[in-house]
C-alpha positions in Angstrom: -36.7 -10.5 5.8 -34.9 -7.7 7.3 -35.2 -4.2 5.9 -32.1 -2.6 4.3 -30.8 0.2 6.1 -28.6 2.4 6.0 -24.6 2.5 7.4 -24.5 3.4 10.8 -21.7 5.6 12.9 -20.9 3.2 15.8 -17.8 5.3 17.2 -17.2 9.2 17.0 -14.1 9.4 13.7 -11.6 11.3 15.2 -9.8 14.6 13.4 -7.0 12.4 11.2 -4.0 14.1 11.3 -0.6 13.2 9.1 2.6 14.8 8.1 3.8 15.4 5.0 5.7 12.8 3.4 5.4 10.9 6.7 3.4 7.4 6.1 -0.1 7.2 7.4 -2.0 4.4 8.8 -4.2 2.6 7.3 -6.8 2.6 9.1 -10.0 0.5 9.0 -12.8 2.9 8.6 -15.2 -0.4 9.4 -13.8 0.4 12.9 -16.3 3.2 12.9 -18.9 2.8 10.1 -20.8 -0.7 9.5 -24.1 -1.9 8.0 -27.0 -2.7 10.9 -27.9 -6.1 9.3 -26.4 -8.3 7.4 -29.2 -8.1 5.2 -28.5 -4.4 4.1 -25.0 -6.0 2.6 -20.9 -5.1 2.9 -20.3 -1.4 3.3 -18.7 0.6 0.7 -16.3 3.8 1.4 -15.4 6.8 -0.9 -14.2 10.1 0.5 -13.9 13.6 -0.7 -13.4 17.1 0.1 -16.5 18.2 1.7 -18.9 20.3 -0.3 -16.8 20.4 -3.3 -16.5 17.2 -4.1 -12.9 17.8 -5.2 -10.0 14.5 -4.5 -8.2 14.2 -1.6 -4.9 15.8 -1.1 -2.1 14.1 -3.8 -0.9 11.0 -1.6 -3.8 10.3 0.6 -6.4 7.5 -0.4 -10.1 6.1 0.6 -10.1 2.3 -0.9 -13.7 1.2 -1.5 -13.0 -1.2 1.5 -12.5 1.2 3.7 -8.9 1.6 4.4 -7.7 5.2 5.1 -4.4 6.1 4.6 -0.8 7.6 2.5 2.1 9.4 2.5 1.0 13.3 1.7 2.6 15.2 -0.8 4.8 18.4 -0.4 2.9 21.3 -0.7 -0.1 19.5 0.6 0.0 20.9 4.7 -3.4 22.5 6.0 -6.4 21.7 7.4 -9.6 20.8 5.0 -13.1 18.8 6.2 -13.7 15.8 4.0 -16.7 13.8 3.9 -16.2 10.3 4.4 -19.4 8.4 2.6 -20.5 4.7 3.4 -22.9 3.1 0.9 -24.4 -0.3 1.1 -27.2 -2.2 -0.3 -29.8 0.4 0.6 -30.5 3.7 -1.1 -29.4 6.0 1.5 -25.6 6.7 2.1 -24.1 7.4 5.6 -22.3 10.6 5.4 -19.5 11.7 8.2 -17.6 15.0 8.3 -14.1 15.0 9.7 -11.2 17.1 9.7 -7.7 16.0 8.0 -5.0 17.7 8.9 -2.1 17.2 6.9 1.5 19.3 9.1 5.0 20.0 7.3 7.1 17.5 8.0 10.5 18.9 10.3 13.4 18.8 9.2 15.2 17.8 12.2 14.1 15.1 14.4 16.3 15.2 18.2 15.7 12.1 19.9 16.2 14.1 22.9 13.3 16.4 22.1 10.8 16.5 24.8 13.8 15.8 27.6 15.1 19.1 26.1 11.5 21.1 26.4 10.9 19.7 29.3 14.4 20.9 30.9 13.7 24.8 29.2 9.9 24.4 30.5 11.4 23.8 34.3 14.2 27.0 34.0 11.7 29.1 32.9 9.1 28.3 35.8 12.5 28.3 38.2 13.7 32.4 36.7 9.6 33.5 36.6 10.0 33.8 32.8 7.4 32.7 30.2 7.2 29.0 29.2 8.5 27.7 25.4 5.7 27.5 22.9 4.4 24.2 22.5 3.8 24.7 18.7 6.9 23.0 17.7 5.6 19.7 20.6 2.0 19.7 18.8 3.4 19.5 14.9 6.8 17.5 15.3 6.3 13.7 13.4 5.5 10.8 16.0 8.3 8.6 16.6 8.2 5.0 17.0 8.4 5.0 20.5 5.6 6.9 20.6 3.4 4.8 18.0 4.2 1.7 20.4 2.8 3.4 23.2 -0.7 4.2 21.9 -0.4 0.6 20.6 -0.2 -0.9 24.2 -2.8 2.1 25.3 -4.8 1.0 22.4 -4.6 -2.4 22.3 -6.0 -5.0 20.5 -5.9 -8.6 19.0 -7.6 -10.8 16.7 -7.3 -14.4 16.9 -8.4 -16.3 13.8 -10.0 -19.7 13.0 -7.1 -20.6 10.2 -9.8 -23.2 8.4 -12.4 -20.6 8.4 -11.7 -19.3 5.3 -15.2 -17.0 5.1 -14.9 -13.5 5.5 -15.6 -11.8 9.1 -19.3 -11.9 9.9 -21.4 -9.2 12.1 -19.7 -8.6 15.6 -21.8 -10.9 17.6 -20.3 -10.0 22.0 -19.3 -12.4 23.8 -19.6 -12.6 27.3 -16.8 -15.0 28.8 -15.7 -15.5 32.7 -13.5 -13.1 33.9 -13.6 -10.6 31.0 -12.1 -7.1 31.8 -14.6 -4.5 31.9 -12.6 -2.4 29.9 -12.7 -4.7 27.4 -15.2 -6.4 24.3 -15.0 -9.5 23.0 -16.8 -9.8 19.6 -17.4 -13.2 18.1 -17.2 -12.5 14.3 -17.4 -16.4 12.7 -14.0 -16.3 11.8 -12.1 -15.1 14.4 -12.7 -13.7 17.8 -11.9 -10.2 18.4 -10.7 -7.9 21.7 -10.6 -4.1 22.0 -10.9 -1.4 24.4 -14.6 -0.1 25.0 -13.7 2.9 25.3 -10.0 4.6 23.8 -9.2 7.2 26.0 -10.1 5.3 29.2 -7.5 6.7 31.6 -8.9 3.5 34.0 -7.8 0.6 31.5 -4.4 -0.4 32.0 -2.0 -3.3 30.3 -3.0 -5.4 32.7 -6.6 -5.6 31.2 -5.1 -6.2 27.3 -3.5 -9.0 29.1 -6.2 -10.5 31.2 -8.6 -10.4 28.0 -5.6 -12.1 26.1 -5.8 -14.6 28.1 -9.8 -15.0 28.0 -9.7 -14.9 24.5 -6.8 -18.1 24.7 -8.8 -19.9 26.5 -12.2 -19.4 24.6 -10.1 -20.2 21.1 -8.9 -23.3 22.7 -12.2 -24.8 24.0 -13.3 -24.5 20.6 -10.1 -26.5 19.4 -9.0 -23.7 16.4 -6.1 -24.0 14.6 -5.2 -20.2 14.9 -3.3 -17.3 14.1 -2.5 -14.3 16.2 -2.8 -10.8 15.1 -2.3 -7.5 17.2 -0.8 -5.8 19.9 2.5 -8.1 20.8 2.4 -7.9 24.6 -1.2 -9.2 24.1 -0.2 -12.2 21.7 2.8 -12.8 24.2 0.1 -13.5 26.9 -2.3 -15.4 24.8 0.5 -17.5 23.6 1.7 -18.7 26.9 -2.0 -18.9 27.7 -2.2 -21.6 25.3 0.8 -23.2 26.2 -0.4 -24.0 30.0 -3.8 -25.3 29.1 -1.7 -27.9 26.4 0.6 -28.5 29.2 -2.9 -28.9 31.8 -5.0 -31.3 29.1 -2.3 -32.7 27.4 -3.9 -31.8 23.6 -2.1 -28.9 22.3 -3.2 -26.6 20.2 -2.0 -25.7 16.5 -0.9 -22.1 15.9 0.3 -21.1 12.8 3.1 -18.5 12.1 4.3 -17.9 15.2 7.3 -18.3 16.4 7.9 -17.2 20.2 11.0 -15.6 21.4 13.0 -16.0 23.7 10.9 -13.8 26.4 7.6 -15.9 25.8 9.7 -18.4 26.4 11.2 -17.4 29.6 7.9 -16.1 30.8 6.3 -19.4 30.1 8.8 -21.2 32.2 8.7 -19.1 35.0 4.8 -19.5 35.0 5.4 -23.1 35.2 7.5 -23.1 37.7 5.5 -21.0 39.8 2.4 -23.4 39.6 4.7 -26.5 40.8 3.9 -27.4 44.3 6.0 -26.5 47.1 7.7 -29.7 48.3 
């Protein structure tokens, strides 16, 4: 019988930084804290201001499952360390220091923001005067636009075995023909999982989500899943179609459940098809 041990760090916690009154994540702290074994059980989370022991600012949460998130109170902006502690089956906890950072929301938000800077930054080099500060760049609330792009720089999908109704096992990798090596692949019982190997990769591009969307179509269907999708879009777009050529090439499709594809998958399915017909 394995020995029970304690959590274990597997990825640096970045500083988490929110607004106030500006949602926040959640995010999955069992991105970054697990249990070595399965032997040393499921990982519990609790979090606290660090070395007093005092709550978390009004608004913001630790759930014993390890989801991280809220919407921060007024009157709540600074910067405190919190201690973020991981307990499981064995008698010594996992403790990890992090800063939260919690910024006053502005008032104003210019859609035209950063064209605006950018056109001040620009004059200013041009006359030989001093730049703008960048304060009001570093604290303003992240837009949508902006959210989507760390999604696609970020990205990630899970595809799940629907019948598989047992919780998510121990990451097991996989190593599968013509995997990016940007990427991981993690066999976890019930449902295969892709993500960066490293975050801020400036060498991973969208074309490496997509090629291990596609991997991870093909692996899904050789084991003849009924699945779901979950994940970066442009990554479930590619898988999707994925799953639609090897259907069309073995003629035994595949079940997905709640998906429907629009009109782009659809249009970038046909045009895939057409481009494999031989030229008469």
């Amino acid at each position: 019988m394995a020995e029970l041990q304690a959590p274990v760090l597997i990825k640096p916690l970045p500083p988490l930084v929110l607004f106030e009154g500006k949602e926040f994540g959640p995010i999955d702290l069992g991105q970054y804290i697990e249990s070595p074994n399965e032997e040393s059980g499921r990982v519990k989370y609790y979090a606290e201001i660090d070395g007093t022991g005092d709550e978390l600012p009004r608004q913001v949460v630790c759930s014993v499952e390890g989801l991280f998130g809220g919407k921060p109170a007024k009157g709540t902006k600074g910067t405190v360390k919190i201690a973020i502690i991981a307990e499981n089956q064995s008698l010594e906890a996992l403790v990890v220091r992090v800063d939260l950072i919690i910024n006053e929301l502005p008032a104003v938000e210019d859609p035209l923001f950063f064209a605006n800077m950018k056109a001040q930054v620009w004059d200013a080099l041009g006359k030989n005067l001093p730049v703008p500060s960048a304060n009001d760049t570093l604290t303003r609330p992240i837009t949508s636009a902006e959210v989507y792009y760390l999604m696609q720089r970020f990205g990630s999908m899970t595809i799940w075995d629907v019948y598989n109704l047992e919780t998510p096992g121990p990451k097991v990798p996989l190593a599968l023909p013509d995997m990016s090596k940007h990427y991981d692949i993690f066999d976890r019982g019930s449902c295969i999982v892709g993500a960066p190997k490293s975050l801020f990769s400036y060498e991973r591009t969208l074309n490496d989500a997509l090629q291990t969307a596609r991997v991870m179509a093909r692996e899904v269907y050789k084991r003849g899943w009924t699945i779901e999708f979950g994940g970066f879009n442009k990554m479930v777009r590619a898988a999707w179609i994925e799953l639609q050529v090897l259907s069309d090439k073995f003629n035994k499709p595949i079940e997905i459940m709640h998906y429907t594809p629009s009109g782009r998958d659809l249009k970038i399915y046909e045009a895939r098809v057409e481009a494999s017909r031989p030229t008469p």
